[in-house]
KEVEX-59058 format. One record per atom (N, C-alpha, C, CB): residue in three letters; x, y, z. Coordinates in steps of 0.02 Angstrom, whole numbers, padded with zeros to 5 digits, always signed. Glycine has a CB too. Layout:
// residues N
AlaXYZ...
***
This chain:
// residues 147
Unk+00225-00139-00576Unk+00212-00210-00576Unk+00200-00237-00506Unk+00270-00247-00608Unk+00240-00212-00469Unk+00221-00232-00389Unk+00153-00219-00369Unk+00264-00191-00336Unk+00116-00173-00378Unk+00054-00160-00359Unk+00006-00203-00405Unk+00043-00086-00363Unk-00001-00216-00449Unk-00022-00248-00471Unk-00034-00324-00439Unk+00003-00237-00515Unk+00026-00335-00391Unk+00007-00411-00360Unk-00010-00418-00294Unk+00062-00458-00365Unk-00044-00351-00290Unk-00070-00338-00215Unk-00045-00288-00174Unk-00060-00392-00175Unk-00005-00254-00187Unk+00032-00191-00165Unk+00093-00188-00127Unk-00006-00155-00128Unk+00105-00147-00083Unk+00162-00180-00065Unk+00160-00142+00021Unk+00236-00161-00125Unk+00175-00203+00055Unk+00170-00212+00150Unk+00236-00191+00182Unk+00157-00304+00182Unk+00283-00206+00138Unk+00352-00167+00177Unk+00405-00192+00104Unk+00386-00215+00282Unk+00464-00132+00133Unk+00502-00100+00083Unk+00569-00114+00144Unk+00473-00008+00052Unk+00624-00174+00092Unk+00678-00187+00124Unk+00736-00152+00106Unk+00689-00245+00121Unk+00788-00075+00098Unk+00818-00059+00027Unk+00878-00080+00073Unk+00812+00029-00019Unk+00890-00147+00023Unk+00938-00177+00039Unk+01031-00186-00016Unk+00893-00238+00050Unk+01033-00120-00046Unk+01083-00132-00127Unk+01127-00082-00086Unk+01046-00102-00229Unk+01214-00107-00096Unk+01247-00051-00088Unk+01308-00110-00110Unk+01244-00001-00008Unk+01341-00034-00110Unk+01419-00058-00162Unk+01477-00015-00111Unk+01421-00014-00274Unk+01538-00045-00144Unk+01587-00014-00100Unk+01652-00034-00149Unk+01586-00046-00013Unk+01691+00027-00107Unk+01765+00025-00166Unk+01811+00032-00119Unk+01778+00091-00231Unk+01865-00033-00125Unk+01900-00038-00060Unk+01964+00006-00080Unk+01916-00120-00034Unk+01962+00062-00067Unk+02038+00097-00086Unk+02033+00157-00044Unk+02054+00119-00175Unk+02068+00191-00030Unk+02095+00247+00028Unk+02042+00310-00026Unk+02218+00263+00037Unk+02027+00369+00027Unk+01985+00397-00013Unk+02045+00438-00066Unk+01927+00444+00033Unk+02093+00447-00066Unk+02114+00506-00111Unk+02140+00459-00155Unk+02167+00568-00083Unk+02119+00406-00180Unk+02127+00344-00217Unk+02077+00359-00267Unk+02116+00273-00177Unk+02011+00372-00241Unk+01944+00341-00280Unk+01934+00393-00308Unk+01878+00313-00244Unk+01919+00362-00383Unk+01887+00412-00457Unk+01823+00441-00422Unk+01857+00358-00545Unk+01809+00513-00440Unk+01758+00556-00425Unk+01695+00477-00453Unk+01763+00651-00479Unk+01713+00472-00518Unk+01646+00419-00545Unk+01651+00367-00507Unk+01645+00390-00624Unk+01681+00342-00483Unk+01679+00264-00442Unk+01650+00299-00378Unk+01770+00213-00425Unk+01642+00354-00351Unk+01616+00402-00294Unk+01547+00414-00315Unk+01658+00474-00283Unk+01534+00443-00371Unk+01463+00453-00387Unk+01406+00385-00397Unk+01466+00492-00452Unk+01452+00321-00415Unk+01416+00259-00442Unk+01389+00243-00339Unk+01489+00181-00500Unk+01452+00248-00281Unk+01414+00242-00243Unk+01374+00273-00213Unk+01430+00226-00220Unk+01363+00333-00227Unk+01312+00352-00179Unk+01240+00346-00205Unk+01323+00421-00158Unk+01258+00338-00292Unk+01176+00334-00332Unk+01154+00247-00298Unk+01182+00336-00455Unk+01169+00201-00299Unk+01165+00132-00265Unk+01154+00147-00212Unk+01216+00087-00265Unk+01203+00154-00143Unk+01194+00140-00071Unk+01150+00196-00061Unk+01260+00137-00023Unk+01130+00270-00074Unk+01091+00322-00054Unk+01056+00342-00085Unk+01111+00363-00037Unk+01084+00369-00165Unk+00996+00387-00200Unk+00968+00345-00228Unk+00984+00438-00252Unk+00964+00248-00236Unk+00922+00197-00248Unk+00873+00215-00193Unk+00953+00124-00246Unk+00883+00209-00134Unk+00858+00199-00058Unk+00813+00240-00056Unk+00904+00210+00000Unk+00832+00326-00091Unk+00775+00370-00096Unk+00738+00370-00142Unk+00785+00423-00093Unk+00745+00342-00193Unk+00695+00348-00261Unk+00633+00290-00252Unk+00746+00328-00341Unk+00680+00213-00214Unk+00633+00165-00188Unk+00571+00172-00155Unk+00660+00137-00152Unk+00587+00219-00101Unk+00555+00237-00045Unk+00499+00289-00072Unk+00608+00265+00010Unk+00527+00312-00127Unk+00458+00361-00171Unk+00432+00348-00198Unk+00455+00403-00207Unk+00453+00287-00232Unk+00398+00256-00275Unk+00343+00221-00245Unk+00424+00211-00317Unk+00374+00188-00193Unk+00326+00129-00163Unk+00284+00162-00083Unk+00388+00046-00142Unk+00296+00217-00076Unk+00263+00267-00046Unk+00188+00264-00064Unk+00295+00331-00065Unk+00157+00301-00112Unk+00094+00278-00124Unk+00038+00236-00112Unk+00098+00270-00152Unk+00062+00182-00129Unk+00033+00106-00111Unk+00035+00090-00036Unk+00077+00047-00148Unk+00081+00114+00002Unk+00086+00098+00059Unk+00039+00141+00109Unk+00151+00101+00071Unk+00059+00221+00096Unk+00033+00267+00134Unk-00038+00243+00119Unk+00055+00342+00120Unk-00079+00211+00060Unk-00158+00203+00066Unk-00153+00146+00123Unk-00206+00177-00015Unk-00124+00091+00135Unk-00154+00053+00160Unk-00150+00081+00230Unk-00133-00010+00144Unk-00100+00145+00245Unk-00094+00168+00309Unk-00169+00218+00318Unk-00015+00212+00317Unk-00170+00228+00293Unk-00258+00286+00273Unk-00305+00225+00296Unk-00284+00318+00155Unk-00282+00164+00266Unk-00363+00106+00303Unk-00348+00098+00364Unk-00379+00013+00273Unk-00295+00071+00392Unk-00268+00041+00464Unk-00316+00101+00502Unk-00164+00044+00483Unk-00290+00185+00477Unk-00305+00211+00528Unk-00367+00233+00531Unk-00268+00251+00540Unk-00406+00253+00491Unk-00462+00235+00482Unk-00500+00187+00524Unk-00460+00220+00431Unk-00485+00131+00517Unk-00526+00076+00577Unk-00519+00088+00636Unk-00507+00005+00581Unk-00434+00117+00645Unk-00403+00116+00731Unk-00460+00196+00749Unk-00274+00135+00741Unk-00495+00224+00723Unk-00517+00291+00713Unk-00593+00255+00730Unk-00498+00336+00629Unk-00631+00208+00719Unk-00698+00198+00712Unk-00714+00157+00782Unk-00715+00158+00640Unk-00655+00114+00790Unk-00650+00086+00838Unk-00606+00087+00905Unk-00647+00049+00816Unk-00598+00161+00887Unk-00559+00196+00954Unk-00485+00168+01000Unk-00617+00193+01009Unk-00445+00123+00950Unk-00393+00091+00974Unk-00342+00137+01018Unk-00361+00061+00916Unk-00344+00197+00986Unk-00305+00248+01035Unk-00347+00266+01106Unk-00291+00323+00990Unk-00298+00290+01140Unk-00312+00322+01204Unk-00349+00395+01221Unk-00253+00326+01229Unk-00353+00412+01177Unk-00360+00482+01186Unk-00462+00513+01172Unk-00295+00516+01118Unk-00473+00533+01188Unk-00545+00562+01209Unk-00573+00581+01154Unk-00548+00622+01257Unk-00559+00611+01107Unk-00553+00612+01053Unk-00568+00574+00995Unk-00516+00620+01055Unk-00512+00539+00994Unk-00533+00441+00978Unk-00574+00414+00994Unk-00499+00389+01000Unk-00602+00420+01064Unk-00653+00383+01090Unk-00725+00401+01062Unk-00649+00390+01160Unk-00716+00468+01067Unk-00781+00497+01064Unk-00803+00486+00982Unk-00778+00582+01091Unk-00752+00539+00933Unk-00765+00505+00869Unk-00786+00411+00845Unk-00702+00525+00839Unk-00730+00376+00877Unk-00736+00315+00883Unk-00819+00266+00892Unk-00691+00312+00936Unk-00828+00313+00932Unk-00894+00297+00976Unk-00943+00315+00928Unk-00904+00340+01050Unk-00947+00375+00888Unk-00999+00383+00849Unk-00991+00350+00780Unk-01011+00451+00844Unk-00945+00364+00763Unk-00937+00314+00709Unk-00944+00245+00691Unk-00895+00318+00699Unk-00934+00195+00739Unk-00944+00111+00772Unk-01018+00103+00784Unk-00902+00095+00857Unk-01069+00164+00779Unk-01128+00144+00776Unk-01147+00136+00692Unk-01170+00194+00818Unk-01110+00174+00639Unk-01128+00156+00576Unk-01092+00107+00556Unk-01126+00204+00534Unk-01033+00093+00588Unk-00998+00041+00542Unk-00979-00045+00598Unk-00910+00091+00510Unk-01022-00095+00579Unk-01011-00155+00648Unk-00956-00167+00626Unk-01060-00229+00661Unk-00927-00223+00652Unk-00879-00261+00639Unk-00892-00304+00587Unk-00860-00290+00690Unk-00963-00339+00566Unk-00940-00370+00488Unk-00922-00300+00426Unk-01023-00424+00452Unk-00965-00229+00439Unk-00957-00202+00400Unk-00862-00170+00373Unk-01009-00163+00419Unk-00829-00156+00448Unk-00768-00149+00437Unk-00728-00186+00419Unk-00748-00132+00471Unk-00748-00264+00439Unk-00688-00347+00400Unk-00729-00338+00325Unk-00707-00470+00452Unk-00790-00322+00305Unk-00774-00325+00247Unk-00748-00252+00203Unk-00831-00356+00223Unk-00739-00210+00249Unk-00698-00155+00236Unk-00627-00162+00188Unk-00681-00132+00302Unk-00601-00215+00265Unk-00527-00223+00253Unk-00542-00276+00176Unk-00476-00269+00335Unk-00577-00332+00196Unk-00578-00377+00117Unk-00561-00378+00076Unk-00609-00386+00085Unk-00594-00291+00054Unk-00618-00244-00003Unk-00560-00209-00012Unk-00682-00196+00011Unk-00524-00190+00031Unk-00469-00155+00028Unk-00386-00220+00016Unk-00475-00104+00108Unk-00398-00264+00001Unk-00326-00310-00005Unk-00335-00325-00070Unk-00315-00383+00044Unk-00397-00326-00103Unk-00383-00322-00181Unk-00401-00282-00228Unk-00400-00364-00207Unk-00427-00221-00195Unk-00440-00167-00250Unk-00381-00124-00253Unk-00506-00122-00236Unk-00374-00099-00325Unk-00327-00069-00340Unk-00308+00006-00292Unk-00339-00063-00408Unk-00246-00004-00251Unk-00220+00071-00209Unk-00233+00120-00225Unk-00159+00089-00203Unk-00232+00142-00281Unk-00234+00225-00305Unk-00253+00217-00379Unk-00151+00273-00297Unk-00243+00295-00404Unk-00268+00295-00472Unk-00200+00288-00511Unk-00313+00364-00491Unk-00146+00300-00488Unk-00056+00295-00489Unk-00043+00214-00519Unk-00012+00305-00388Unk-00105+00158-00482Unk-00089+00090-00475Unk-00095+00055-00558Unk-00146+00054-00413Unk-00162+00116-00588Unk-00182+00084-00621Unk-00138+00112-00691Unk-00254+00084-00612Unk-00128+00189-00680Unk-00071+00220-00725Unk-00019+00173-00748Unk-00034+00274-00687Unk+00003+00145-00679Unk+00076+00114-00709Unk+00055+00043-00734Unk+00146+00106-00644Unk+00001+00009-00732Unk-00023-00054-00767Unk-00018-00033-00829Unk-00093-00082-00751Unk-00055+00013-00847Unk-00069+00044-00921Unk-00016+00066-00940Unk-00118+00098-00930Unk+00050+00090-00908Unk+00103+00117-00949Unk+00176+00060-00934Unk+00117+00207-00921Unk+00138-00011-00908Unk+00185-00070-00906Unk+00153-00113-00950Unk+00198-00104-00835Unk+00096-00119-00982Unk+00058-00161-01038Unk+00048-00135-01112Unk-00010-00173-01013Unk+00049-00050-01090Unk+00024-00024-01150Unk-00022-00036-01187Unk+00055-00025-01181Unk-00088-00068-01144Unk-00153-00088-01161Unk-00202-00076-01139Unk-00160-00133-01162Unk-00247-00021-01186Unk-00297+00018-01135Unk-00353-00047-01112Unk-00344+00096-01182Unk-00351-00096-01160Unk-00383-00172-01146Unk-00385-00207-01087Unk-00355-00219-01182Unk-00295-00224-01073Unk-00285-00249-01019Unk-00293-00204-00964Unk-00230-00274-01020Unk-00279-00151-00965Unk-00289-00098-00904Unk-00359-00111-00856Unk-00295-00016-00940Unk-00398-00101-00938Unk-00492-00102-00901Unk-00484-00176-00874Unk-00581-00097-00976Unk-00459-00224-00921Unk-00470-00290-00866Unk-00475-00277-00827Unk-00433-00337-00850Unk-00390-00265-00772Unk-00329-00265-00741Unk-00415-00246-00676Unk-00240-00199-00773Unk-00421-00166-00693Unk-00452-00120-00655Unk-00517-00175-00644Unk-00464-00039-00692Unk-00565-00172-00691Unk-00617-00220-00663Unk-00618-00292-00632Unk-00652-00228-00707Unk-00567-00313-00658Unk-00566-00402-00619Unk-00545-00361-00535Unk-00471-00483-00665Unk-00515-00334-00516Unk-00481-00310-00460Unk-00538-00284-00424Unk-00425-00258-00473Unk-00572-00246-00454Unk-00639-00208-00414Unk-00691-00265-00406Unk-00679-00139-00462Unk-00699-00317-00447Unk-00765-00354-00452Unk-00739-00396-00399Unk-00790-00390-00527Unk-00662-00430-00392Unk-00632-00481-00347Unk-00639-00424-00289Unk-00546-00515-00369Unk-00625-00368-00268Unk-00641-00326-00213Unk-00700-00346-00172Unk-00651-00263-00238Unk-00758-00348-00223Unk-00842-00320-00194Unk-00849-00400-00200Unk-00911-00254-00255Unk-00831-00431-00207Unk-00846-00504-00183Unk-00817-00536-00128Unk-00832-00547-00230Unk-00748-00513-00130Unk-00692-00525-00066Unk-00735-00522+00004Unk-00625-00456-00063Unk-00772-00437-00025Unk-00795-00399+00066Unk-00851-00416+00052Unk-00789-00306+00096Unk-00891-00455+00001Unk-00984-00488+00027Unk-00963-00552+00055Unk-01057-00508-00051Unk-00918-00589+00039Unk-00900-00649+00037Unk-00901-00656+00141Unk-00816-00657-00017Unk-00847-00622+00149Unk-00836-00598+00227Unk-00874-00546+00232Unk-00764-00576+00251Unk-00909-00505+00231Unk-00957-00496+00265Unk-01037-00523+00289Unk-00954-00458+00248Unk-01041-00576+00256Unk-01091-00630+00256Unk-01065-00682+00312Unk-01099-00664+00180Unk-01020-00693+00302Unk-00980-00749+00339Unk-00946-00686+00429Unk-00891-00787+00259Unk-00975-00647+00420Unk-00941-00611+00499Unk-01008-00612+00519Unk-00893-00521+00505Unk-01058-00595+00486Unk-01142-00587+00512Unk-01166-00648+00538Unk-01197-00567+00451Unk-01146-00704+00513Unk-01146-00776+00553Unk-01114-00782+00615Unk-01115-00830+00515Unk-01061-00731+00636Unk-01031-00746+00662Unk-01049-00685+00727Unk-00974-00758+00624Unk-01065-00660+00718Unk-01104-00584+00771Unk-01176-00590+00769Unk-01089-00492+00735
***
């Protein structure tokens, strides 16, 4: 459901529990309830919402890659050849294109297995792609005015 409303930019895992009693006090189960909360919530979180994130890290670097933001010679040089195919309206409407099309193929799985509608799914998927390719003509028309 989170991806669905645009994906997700950062992950706070903020849940933990605690049992105020001396340890040779506490039930093995009142021991297992905390560590599934304060430690394996934190890891299962962090896996789920992994996906969605690591793509938008694939675009960031990607651009920092075309437009040579790093230091290194490498960067530059790739950077350098690449920045001749892609201007700057073409990469803002890169990004555009990339804040409302659906993250992965994972994004659209879990629409379809949170609606249970192969109906709504195709919506879900096409309103998202069509709002995409309009997002990045929209701004990229509007950056070409502007360069």
């Amino acid at each position: 459901a989170a991806w669905s409303n645009g994906g997700i930019d950062i992950l706070v895992n903020n849940a933990g529990i605690q049992h105020a009693v001396p340890l040779h006090e506490m039930p093995v189960s009142r021991w297992n309830d905390i560590i599934a909360v304060n430690l394996s919530s934190a890891f299962h979180t962090m896996r789920a919402a992994m996906p969605a994130m690591a793509a938008r890290e694939v675009a960031v670097s990607a651009l920092a890659t075309v437009y040579a933001v790093g230091g290194d010679n490498v960067d530059a040089a790739l950077g350098g050849l690449l920045a001749q195919s892609w201007s700057l309206p073409v990469a803002l409407a890169y990004l555009a294109w990339f804040v409302y099309a659906p993250q992965c193929i994972s994004t659209i799985a879990v629409v379809r297995r949170e609606t249970n509608s192969l109906a709504a799914t195709a919506f879900f998927t096409a309103y998202l792609f069509a709002l995409a390719y309009f997002a990045a003509w929209v701004v990229y028309r509007l950056a070409l005015m502007w360069t």
